[in-house]
PyMOL Python script that loads the backbone (N, CA, C, O; Angstrom):
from pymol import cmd

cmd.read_pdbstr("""\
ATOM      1  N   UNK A   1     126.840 105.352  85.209  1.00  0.00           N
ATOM      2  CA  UNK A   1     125.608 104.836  85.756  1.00  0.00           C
ATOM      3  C   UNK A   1     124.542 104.866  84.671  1.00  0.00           C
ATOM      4  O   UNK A   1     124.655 105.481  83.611  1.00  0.00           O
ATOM      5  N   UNK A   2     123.626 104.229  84.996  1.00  0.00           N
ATOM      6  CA  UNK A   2     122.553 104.165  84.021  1.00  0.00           C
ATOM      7  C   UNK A   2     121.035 104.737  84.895  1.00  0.00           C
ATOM      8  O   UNK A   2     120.847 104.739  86.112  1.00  0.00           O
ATOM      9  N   UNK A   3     120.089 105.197  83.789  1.00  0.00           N
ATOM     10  CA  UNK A   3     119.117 105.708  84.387  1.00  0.00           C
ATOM     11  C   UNK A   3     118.174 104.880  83.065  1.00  0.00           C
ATOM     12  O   UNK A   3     118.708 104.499  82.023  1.00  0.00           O
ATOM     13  N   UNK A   4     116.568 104.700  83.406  1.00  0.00           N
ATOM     14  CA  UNK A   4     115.691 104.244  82.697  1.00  0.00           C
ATOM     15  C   UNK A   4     114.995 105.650  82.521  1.00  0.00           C
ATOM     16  O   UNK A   4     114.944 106.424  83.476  1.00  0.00           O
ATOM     17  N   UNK A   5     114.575 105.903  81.558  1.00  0.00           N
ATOM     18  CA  UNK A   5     114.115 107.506  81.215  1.00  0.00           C
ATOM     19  C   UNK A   5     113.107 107.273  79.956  1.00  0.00           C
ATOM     20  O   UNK A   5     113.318 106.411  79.102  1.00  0.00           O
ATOM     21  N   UNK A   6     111.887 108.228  79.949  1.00  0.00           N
ATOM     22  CA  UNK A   6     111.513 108.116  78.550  1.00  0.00           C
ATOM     23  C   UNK A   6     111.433 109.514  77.956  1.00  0.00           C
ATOM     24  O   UNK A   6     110.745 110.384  78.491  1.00  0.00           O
ATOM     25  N   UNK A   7     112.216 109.754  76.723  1.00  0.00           N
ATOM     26  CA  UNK A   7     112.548 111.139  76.098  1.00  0.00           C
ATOM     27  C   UNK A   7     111.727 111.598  75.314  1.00  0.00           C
ATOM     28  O   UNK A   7     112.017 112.554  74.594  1.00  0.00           O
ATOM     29  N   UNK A   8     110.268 110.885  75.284  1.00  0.00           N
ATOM     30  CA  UNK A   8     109.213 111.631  75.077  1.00  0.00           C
ATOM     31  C   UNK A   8     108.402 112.478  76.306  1.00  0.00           C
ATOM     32  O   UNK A   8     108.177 113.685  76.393  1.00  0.00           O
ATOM     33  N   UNK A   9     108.020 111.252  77.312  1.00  0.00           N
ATOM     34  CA  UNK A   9     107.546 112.137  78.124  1.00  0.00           C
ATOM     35  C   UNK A   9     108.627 113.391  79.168  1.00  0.00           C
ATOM     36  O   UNK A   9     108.216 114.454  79.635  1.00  0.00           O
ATOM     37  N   UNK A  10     109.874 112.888  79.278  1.00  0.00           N
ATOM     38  CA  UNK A  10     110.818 113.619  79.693  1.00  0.00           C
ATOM     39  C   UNK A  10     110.952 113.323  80.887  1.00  0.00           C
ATOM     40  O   UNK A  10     111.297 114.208  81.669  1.00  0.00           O
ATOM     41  N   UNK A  11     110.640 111.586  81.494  1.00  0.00           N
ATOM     42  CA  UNK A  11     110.523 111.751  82.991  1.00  0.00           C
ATOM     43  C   UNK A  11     111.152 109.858  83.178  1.00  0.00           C
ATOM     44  O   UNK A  11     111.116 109.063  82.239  1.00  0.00           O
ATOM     45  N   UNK A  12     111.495 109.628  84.110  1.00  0.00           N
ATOM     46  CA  UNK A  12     112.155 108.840  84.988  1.00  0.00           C
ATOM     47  C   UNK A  12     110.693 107.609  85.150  1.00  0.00           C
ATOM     48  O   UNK A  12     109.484 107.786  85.300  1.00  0.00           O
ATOM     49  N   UNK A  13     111.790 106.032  84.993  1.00  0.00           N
ATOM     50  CA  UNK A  13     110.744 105.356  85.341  1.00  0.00           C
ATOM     51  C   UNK A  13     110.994 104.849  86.887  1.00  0.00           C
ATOM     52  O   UNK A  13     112.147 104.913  87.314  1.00  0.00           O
ATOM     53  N   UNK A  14     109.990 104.368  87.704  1.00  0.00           N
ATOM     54  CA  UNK A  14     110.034 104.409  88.876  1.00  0.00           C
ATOM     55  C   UNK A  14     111.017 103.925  89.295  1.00  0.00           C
ATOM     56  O   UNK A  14     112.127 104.087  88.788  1.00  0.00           O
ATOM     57  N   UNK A  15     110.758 103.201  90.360  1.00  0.00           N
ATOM     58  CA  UNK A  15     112.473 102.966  91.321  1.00  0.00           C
ATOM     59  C   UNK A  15     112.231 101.414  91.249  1.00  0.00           C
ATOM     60  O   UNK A  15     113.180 100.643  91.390  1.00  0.00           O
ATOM     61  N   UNK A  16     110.740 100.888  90.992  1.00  0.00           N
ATOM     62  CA  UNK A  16     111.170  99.746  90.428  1.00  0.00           C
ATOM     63  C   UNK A  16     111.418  99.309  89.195  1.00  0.00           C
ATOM     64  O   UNK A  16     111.963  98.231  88.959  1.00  0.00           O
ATOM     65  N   UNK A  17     111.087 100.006  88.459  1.00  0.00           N
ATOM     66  CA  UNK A  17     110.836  99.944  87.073  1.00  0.00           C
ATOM     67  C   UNK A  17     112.388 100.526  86.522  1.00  0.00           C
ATOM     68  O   UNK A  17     112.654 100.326  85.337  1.00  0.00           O
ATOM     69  N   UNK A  18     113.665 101.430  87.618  1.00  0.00           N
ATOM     70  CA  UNK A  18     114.455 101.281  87.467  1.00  0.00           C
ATOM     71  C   UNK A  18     115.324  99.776  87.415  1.00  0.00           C
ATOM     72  O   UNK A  18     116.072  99.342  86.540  1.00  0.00           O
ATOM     73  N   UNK A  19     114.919  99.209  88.660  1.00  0.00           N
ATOM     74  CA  UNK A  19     115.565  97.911  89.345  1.00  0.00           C
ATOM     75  C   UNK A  19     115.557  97.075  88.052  1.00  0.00           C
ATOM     76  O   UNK A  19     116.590  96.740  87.472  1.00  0.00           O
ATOM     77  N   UNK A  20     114.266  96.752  87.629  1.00  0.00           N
ATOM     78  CA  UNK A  20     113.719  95.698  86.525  1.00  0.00           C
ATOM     79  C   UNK A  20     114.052  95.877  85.328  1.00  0.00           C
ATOM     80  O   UNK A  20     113.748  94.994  84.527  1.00  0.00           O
ATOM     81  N   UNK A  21     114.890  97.262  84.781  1.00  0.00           N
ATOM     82  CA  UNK A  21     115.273  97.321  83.717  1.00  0.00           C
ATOM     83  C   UNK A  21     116.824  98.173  83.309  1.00  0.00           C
ATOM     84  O   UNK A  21     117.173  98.967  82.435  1.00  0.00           O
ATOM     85  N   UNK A  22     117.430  97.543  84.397  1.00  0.00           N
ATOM     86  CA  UNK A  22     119.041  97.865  84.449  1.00  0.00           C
ATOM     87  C   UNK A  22     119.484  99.541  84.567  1.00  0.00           C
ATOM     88  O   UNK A  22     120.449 100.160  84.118  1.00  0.00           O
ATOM     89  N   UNK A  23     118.333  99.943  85.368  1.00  0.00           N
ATOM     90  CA  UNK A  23     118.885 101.795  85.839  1.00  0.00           C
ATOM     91  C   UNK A  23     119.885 100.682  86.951  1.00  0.00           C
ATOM     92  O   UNK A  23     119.878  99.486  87.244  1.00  0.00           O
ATOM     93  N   UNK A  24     120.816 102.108  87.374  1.00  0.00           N
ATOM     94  CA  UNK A  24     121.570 101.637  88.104  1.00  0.00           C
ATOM     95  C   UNK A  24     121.838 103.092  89.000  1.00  0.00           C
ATOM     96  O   UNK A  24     122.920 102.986  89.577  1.00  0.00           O
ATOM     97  N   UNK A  25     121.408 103.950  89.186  1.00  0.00           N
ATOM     98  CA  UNK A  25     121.456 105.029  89.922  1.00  0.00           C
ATOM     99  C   UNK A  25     121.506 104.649  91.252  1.00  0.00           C
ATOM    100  O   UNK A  25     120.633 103.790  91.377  1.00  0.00           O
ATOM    101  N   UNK A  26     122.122 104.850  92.429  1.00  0.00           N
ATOM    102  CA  UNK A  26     121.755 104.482  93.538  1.00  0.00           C
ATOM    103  C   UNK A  26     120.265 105.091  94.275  1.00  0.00           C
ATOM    104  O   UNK A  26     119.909 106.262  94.141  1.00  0.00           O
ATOM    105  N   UNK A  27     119.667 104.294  94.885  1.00  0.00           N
ATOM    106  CA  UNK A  27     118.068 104.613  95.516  1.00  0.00           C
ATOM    107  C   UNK A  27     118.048 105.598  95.891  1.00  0.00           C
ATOM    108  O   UNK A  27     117.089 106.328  95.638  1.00  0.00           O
ATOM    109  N   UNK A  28     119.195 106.055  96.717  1.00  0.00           N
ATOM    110  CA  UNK A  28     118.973 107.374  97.506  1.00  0.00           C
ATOM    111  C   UNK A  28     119.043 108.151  96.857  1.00  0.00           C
ATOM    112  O   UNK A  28     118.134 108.975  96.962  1.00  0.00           O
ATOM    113  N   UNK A  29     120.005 108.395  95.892  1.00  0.00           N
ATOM    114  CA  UNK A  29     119.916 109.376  94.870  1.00  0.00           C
ATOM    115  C   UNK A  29     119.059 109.483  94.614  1.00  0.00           C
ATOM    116  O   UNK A  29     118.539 110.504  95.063  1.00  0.00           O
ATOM    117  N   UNK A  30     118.294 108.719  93.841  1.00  0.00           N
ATOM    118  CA  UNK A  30     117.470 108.606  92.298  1.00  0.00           C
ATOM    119  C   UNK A  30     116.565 109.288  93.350  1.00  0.00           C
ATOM    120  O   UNK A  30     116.297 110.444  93.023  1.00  0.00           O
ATOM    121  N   UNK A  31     115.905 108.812  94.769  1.00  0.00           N
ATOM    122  CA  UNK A  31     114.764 109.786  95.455  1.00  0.00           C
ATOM    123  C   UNK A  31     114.652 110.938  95.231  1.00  0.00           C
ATOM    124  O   UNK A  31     113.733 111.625  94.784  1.00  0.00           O
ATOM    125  N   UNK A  32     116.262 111.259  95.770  1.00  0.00           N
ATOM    126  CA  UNK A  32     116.705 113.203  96.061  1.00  0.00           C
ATOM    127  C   UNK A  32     116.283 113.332  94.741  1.00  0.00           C
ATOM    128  O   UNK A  32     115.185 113.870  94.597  1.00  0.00           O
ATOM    129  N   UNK A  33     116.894 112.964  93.709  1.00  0.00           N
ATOM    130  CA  UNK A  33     116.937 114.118  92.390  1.00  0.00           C
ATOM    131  C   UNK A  33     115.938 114.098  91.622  1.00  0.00           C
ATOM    132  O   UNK A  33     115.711 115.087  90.926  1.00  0.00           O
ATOM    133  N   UNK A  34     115.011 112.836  91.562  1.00  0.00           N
ATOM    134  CA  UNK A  34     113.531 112.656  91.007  1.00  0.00           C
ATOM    135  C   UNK A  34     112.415 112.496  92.222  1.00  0.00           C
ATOM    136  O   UNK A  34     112.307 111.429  92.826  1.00  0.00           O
ATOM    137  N   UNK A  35     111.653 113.569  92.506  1.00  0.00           N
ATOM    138  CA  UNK A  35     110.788 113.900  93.293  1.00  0.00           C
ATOM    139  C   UNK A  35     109.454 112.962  92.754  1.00  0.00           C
ATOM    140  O   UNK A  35     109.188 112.848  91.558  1.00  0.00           O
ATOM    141  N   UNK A  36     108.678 112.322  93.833  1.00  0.00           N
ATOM    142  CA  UNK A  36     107.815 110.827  93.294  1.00  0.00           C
ATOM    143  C   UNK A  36     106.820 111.249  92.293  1.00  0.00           C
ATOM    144  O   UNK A  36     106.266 110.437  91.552  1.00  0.00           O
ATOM    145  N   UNK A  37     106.595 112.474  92.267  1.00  0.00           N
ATOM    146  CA  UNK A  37     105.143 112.926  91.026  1.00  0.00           C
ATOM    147  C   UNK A  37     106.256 113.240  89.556  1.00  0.00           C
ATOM    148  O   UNK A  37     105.661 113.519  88.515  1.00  0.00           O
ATOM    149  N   UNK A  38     107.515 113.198  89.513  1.00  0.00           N
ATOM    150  CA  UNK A  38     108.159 112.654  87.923  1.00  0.00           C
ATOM    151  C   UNK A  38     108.365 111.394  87.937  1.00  0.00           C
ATOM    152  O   UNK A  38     109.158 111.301  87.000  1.00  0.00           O
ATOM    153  N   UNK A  39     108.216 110.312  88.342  1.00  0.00           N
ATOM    154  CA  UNK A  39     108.417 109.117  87.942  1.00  0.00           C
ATOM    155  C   UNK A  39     107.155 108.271  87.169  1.00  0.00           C
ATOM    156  O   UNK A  39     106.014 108.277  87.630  1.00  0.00           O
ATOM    157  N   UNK A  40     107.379 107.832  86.421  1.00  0.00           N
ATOM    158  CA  UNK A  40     106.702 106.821  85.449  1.00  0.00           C
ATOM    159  C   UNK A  40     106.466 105.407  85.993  1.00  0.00           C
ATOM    160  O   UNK A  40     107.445 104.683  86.177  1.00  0.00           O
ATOM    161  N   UNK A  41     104.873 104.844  86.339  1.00  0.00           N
ATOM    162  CA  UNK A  41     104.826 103.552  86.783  1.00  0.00           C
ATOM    163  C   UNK A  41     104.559 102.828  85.453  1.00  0.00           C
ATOM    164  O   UNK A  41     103.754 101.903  85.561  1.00  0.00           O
ATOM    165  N   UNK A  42     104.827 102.944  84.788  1.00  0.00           N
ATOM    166  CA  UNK A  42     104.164 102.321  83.821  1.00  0.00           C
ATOM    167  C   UNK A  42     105.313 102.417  82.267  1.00  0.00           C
ATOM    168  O   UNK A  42     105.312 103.309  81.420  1.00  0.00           O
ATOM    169  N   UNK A  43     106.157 101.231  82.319  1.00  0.00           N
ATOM    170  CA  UNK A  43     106.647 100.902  80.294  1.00  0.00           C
ATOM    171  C   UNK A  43     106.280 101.871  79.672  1.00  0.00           C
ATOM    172  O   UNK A  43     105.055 101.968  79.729  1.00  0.00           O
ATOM    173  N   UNK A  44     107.013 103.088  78.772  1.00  0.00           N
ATOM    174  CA  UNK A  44     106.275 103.390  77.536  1.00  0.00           C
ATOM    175  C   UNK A  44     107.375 102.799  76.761  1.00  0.00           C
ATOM    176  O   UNK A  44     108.403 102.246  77.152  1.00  0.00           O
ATOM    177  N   UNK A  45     106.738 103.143  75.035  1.00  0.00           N
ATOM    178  CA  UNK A  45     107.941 102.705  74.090  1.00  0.00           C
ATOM    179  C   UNK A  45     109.037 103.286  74.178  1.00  0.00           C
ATOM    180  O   UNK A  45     110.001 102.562  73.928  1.00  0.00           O
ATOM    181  N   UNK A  46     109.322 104.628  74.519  1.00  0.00           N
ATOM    182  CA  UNK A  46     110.347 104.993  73.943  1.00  0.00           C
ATOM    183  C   UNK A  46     110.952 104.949  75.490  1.00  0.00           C
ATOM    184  O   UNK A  46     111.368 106.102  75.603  1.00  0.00           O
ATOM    185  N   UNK A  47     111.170 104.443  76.442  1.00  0.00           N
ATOM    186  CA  UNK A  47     111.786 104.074  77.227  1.00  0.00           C
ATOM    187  C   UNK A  47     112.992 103.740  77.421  1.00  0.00           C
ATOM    188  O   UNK A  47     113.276 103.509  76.246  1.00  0.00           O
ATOM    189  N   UNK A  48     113.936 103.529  77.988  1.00  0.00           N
ATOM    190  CA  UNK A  48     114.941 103.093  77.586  1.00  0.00           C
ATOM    191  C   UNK A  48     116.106 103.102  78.724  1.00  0.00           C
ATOM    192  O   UNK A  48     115.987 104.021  79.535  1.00  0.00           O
ATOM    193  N   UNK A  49     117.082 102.333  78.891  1.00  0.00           N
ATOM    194  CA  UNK A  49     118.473 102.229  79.721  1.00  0.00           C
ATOM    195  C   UNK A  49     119.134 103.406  79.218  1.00  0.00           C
ATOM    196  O   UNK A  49     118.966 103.451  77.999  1.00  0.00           O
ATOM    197  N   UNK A  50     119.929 104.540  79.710  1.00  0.00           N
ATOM    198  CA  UNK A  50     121.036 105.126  79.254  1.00  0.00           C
ATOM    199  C   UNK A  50     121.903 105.432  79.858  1.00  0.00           C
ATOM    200  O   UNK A  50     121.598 105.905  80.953  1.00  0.00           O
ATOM    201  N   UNK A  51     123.624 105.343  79.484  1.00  0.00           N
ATOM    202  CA  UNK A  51     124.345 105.709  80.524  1.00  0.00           C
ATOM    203  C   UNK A  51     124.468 107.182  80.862  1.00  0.00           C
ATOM    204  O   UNK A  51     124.410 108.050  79.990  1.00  0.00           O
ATOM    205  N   UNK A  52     124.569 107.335  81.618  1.00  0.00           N
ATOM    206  CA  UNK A  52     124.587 108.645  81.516  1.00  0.00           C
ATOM    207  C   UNK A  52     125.583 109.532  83.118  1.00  0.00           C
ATOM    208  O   UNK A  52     125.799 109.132  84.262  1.00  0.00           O
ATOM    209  N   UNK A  53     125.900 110.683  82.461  1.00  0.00           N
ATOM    210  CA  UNK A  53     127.148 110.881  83.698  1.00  0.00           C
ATOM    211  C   UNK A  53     126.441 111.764  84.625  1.00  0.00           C
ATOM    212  O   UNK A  53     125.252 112.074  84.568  1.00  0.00           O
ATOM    213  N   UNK A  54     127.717 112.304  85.887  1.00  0.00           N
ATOM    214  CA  UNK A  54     126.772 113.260  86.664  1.00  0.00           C
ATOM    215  C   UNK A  54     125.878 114.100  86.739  1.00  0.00           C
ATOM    216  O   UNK A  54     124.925 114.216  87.509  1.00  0.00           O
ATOM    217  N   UNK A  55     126.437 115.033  85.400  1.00  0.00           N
ATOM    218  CA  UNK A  55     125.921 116.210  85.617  1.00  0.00           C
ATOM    219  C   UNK A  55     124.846 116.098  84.522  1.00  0.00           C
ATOM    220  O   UNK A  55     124.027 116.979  84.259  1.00  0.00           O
ATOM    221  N   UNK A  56     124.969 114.730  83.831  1.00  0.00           N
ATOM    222  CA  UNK A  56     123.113 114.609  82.634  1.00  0.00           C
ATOM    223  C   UNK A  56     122.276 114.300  83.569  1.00  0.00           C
ATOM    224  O   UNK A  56     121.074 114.515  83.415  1.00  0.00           O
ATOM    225  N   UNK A  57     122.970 113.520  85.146  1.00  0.00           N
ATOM    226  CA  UNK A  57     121.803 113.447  85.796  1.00  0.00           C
ATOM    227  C   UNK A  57     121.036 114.378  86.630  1.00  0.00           C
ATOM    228  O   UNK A  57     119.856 114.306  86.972  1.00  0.00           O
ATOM    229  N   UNK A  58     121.955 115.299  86.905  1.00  0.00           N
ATOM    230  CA  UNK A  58     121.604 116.723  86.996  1.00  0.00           C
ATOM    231  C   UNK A  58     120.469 117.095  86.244  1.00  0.00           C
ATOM    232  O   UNK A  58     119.283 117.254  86.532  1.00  0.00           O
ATOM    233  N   UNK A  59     121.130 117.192  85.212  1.00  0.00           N
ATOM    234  CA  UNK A  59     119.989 118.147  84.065  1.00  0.00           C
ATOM    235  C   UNK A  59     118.965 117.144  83.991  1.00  0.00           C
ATOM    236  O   UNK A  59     117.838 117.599  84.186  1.00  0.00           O
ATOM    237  N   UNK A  60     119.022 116.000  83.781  1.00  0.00           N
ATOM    238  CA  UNK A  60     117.746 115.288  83.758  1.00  0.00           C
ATOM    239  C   UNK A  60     116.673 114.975  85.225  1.00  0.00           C
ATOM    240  O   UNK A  60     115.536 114.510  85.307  1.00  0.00           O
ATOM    241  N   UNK A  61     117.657 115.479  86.274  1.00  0.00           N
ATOM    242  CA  UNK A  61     116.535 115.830  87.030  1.00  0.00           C
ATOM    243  C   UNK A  61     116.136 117.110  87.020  1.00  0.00           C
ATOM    244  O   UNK A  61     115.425 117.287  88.009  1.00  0.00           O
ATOM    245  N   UNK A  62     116.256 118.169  86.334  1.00  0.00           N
ATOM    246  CA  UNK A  62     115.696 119.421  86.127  1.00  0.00           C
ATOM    247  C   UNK A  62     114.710 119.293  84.951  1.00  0.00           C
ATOM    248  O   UNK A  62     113.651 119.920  84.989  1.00  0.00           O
ATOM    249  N   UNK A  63     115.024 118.495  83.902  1.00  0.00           N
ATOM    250  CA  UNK A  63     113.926 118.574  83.064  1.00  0.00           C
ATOM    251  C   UNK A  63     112.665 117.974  83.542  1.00  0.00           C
ATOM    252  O   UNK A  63     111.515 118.371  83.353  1.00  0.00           O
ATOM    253  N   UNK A  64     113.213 116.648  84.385  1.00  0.00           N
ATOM    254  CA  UNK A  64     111.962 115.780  84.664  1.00  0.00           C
ATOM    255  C   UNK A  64     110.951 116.689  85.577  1.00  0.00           C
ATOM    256  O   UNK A  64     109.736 116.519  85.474  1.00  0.00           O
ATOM    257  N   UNK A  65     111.552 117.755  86.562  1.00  0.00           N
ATOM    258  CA  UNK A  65     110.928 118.438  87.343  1.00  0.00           C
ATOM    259  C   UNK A  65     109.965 119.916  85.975  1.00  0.00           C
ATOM    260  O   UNK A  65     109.274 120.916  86.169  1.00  0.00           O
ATOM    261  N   UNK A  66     110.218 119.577  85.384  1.00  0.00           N
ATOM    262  CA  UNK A  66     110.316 121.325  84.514  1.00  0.00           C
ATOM    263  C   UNK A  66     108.731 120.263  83.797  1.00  0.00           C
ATOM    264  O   UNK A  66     107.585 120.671  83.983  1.00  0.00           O
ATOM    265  N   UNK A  67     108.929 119.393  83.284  1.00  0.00           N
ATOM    266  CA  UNK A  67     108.293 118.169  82.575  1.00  0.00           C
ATOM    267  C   UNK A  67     107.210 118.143  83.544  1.00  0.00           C
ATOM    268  O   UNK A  67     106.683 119.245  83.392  1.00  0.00           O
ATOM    269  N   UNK A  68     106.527 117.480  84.516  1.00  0.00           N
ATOM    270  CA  UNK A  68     105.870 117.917  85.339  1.00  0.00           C
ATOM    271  C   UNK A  68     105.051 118.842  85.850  1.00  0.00           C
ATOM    272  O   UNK A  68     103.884 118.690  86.213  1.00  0.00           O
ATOM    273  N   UNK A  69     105.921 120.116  85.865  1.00  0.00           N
ATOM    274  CA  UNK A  69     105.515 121.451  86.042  1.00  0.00           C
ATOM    275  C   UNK A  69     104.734 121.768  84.900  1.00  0.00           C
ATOM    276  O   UNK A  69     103.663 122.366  85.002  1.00  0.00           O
ATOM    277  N   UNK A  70     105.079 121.502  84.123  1.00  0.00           N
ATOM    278  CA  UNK A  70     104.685 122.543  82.550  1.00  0.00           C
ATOM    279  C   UNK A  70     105.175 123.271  82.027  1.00  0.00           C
ATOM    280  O   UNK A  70     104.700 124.023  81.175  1.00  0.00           O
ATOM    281  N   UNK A  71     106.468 123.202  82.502  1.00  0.00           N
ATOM    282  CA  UNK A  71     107.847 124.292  82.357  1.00  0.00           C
ATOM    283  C   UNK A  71     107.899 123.864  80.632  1.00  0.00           C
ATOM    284  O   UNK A  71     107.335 122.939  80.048  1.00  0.00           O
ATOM    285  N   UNK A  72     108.775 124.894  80.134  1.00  0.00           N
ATOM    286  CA  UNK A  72     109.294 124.653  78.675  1.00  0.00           C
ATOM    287  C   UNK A  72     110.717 124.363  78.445  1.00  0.00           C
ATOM    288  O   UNK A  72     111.549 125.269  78.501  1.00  0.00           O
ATOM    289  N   UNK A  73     111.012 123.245  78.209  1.00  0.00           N
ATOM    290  CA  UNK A  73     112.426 122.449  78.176  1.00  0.00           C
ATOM    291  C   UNK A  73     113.211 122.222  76.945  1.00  0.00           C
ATOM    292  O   UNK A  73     112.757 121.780  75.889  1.00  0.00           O
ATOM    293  N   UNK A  74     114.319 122.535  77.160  1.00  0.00           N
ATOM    294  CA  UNK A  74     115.105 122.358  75.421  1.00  0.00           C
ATOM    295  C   UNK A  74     115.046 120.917  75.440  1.00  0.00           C
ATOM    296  O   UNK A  74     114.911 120.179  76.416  1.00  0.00           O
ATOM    297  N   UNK A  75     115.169 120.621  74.205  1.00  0.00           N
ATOM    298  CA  UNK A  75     114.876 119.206  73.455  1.00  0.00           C
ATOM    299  C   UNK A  75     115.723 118.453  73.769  1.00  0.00           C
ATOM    300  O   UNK A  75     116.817 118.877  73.395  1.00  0.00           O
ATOM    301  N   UNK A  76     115.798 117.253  74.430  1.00  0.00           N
ATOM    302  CA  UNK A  76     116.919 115.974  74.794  1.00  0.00           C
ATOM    303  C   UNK A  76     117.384 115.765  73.314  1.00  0.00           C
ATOM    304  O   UNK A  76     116.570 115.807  72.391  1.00  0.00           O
ATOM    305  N   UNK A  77     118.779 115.527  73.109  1.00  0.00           N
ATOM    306  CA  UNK A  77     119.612 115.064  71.855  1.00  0.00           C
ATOM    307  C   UNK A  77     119.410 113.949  71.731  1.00  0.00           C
ATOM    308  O   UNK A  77     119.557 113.073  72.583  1.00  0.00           O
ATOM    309  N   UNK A  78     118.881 113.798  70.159  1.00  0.00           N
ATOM    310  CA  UNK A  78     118.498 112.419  69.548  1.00  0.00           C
ATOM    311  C   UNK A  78     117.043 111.832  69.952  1.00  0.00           C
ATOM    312  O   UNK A  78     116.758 110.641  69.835  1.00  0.00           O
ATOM    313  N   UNK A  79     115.995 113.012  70.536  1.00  0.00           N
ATOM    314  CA  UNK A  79     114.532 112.465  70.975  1.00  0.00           C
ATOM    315  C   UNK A  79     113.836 113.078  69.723  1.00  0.00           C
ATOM    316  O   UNK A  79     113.914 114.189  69.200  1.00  0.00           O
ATOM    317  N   UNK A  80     113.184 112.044  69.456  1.00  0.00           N
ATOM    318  CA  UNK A  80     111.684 112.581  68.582  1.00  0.00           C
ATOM    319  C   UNK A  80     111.295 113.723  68.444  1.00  0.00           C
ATOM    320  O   UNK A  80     110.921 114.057  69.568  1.00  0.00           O
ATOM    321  N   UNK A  81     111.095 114.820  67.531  1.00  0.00           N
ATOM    322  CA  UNK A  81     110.742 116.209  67.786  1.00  0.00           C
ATOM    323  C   UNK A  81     108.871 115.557  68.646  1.00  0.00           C
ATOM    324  O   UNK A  81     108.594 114.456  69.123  1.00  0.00           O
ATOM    325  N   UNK A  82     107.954 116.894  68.491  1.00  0.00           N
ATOM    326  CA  UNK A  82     106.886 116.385  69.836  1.00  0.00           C
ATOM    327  C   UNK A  82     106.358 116.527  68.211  1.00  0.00           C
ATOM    328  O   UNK A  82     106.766 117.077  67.188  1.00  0.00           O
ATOM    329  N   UNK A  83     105.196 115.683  68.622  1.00  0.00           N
ATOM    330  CA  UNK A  83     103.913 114.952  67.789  1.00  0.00           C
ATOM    331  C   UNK A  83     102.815 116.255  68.147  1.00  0.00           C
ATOM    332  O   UNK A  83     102.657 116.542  69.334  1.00  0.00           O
ATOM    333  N   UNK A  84     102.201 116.890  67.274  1.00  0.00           N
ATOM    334  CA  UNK A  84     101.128 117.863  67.009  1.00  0.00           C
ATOM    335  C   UNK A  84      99.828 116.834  67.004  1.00  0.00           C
ATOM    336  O   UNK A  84      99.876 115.685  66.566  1.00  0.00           O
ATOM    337  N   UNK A  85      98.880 117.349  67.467  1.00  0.00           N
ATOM    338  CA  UNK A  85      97.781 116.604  66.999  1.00  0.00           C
ATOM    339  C   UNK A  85      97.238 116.032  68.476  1.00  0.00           C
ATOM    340  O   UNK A  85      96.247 115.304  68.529  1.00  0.00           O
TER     341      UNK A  85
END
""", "prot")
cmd.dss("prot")
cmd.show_as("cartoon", "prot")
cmd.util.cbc("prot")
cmd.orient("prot")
């Protein structure tokens, strides 16, 4: 399956913004596991389609929730270290 995600901010783009850019998670899911205050209405750059399997969607709904919170999250593989400043 595919999810639309951006691995800077660490969070999920909405459920339309899935539709419109080839996530493919099913709706009901994507609700349960991304709670509506982690989703992204809005394109950023580093955005992106990825496939990704069960249990990344697991963890990526724990970061997106942790992301949100203000929690402190180990670094997604292959994301940008974070920008200082």
């Amino acid at each position: 399956m595919k999810i639309v995600f951006s691995v800077k901010q660490r969070r999920p783009g909405c459920a339309l913004l899935q539709a419109a850019c080839g996530g493919t998670v099913p709706s009901m899911v994507f609700g349960i596991k991304f709670p509506f205050e982690t989703w992204l209405t809005d394109l950023t750059p580093d955005m992106g389609a990825y496939e990704i399997t069960e249990a990344q969607l697991e963890r990526l709904s724990v970061i997106a929730r942790e992301a949100v919170d203000g929690g402190v999250v180990e670094p997604l593989v292959g994301s940008a270290p974070p920008q200082e400043g």
